[in-house]
C-alpha positions as CSV (number, residue, x, y, z in Angstrom):
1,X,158.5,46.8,28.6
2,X,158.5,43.2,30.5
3,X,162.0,41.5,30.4
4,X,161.6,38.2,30.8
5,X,165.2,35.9,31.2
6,X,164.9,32.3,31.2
7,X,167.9,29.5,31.7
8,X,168.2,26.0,30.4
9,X,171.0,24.3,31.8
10,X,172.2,27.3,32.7
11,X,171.7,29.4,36.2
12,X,171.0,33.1,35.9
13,X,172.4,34.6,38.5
14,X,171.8,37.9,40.0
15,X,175.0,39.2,38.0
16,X,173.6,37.6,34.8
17,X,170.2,39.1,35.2
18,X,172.0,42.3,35.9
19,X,174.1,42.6,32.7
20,X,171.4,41.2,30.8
21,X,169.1,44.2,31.7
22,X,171.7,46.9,31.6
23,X,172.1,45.3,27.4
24,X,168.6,45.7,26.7
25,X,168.0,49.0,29.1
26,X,167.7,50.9,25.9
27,X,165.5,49.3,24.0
28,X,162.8,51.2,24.3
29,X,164.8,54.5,23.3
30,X,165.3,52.3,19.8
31,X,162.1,50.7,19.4
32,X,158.3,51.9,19.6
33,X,156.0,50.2,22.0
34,X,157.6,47.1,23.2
35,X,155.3,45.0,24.1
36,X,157.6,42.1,25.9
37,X,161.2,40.7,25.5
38,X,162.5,37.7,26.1
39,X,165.7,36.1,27.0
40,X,166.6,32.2,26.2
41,X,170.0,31.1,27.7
42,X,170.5,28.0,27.1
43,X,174.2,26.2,27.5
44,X,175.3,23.2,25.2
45,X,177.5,20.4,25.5
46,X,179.8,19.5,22.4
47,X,182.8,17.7,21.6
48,X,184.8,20.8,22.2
49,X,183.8,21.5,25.3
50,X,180.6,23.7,25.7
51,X,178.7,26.7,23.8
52,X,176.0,29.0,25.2
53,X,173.2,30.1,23.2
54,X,171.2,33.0,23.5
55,X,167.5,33.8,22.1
56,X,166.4,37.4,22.7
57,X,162.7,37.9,21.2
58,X,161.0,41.2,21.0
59,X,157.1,41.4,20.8
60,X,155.9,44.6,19.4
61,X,152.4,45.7,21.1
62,X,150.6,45.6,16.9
63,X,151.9,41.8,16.4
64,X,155.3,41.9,15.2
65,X,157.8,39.4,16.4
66,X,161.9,40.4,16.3
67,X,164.1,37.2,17.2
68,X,167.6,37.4,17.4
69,X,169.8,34.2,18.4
70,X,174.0,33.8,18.4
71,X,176.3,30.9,20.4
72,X,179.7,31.1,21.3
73,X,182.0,28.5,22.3
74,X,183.9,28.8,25.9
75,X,183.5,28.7,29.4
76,X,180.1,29.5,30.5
77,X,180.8,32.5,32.3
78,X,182.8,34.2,29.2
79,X,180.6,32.6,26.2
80,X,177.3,33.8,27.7
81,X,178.6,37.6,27.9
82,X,179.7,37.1,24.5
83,X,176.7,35.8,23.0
84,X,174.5,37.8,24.8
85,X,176.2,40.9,22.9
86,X,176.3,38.9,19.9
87,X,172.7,38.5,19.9
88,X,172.0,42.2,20.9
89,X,173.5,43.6,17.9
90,X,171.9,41.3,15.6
91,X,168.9,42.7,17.7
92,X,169.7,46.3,17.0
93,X,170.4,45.2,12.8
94,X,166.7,43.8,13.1
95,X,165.2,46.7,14.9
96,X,166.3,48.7,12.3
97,X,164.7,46.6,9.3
98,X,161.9,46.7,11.5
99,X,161.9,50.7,11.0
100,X,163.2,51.0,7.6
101,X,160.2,48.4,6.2
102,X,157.9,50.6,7.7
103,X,158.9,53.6,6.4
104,X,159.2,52.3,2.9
105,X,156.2,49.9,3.3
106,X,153.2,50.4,0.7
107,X,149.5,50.7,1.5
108,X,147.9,47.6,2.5
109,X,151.3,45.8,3.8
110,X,151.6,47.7,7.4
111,X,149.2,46.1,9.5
112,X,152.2,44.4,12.0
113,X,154.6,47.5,11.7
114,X,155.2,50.6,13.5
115,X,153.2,53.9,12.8
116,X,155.4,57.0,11.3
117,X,153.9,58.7,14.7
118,X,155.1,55.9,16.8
119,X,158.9,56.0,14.8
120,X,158.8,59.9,15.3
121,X,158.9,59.5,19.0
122,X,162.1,57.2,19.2
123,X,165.9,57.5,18.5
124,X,168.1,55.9,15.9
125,X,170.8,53.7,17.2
126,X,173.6,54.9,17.2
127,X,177.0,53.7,16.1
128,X,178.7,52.7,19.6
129,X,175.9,50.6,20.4
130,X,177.2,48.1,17.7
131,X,180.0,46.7,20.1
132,X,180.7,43.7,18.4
133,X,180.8,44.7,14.7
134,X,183.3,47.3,13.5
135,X,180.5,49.1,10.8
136,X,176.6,49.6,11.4
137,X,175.8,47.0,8.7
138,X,173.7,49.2,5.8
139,X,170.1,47.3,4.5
140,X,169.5,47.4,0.8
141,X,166.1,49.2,-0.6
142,X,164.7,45.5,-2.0
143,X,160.8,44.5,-2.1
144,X,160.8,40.9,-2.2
145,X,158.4,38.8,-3.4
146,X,157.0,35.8,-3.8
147,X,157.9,33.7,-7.2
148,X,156.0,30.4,-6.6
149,X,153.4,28.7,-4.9
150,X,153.4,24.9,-4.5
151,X,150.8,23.0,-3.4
152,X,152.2,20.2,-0.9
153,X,150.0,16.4,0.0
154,X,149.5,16.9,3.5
155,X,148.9,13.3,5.6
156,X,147.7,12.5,8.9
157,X,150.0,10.6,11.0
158,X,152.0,11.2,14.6
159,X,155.5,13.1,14.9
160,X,157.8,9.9,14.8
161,X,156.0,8.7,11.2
162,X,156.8,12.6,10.4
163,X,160.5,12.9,11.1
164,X,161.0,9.3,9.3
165,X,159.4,11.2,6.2
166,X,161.0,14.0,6.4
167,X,164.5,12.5,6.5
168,X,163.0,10.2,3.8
169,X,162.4,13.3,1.6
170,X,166.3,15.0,2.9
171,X,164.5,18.2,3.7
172,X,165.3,20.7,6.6
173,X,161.1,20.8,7.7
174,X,158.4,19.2,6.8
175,X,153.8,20.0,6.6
176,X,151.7,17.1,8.0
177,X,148.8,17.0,10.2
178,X,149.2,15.8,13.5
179,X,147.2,12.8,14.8
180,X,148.0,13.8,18.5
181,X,147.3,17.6,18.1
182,X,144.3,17.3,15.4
183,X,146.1,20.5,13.7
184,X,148.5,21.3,11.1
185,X,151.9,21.1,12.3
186,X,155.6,21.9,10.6
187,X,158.5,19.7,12.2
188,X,161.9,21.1,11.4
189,X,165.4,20.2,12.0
190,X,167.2,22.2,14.6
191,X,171.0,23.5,14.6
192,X,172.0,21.0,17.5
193,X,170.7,17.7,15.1
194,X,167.4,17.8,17.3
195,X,164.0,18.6,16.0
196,X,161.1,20.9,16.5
197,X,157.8,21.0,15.6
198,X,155.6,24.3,15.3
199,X,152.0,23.7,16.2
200,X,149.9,26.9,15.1
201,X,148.1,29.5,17.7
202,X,145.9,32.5,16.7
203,X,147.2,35.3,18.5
């Protein structure tokens, strides 16, 4: 399993890298064939003073994708711990959908989960690795989906002409094809006002 930590306005010290990698140690006791995790720390100014926000996503070696993500408000030594655990237990809630839809999965609908061999040969996680929640939250047996289909007028035209539309519309993302990338591209508002746009890549 490759850790990878990365910092963004935030320095990752050998004591950072440390805890990190003593959170996640046990992944791979949890989850099947972990292809590659990564860390995003990132710290954030605000009127209050700061908040750190963490990023942990999990590549599974048959193409599925697990991404966790929490902030906490504080000083930057004390709010990165916290959100680091934060974001591991959400970790540990999604590893465990990941396990449960697999062994409930139909034919036909398994191609980017775990094998029943490959689940057989890992733990469950248990209870006292949930340190910031006081119950291991329970999943629901619910098969989802979808109810409609929409067709959406997709233009050419560059990001700035995108966002202007998009805010025009009052959505959260918005479909239109690029003029600087020639590809199909979704731009999307993120949680700190900012924007992002995700430009497709075949794995």
């Amino acid at each position: 399993m490759d850790l990878m930590i990365r910092g963004d306005n935030i320095r990752v010290t050998d004591a950072l890298k440390e805890y990190t990698e003593k959170k996640l140690g046990k992944l791979d006791r949890y989850m099947p064939n972990i292809q590659e995790v990564r860390v995003d720390l990132a710290r954030l100014s605000n009127r209050g003073g700061g908040v750190t926000s963490v990023q942990i996503t999990l590549r599974h070696m048959r193409g599925a994708i697990i991404r966790a993500e929490e902030k906490y408000n504080g000083d930057e030594s004390e709010s990165t711990q916290a959100a680091i655990n934060l974001a591991v237990d959400k970790l540990y809630r999604q590893i465990e959908r990941f396990k449960g839809k697999r062994r409930k999965s139909r034919k036909g609908r398994d191609k980017f989960l775990a094998t029943f061999e490959e689940l057989e040969t890992v733990e469950d996680i248990p209870e006292e690795e949930y340190e910031t929640y006081d119950d291991v939250p329970e999943y629901e047996d619910i098969e989802y989906e979808i109810v409609r289909r929409k067709e959406v007028p997709v233009a050419p035209m560059t990001e700035n002409d995108a966002i202007d539309q998009m805010e025009l519309l009052g959505h959260a993302f918005f479909m239109f094809y690029n003029l600087d990338t020639n590809s199909m591209n979704v731009l999307y508002r993120r949680d700190d006002g900012d924007y992002g746009v995700l430009i497709p890549n075949m794995a």
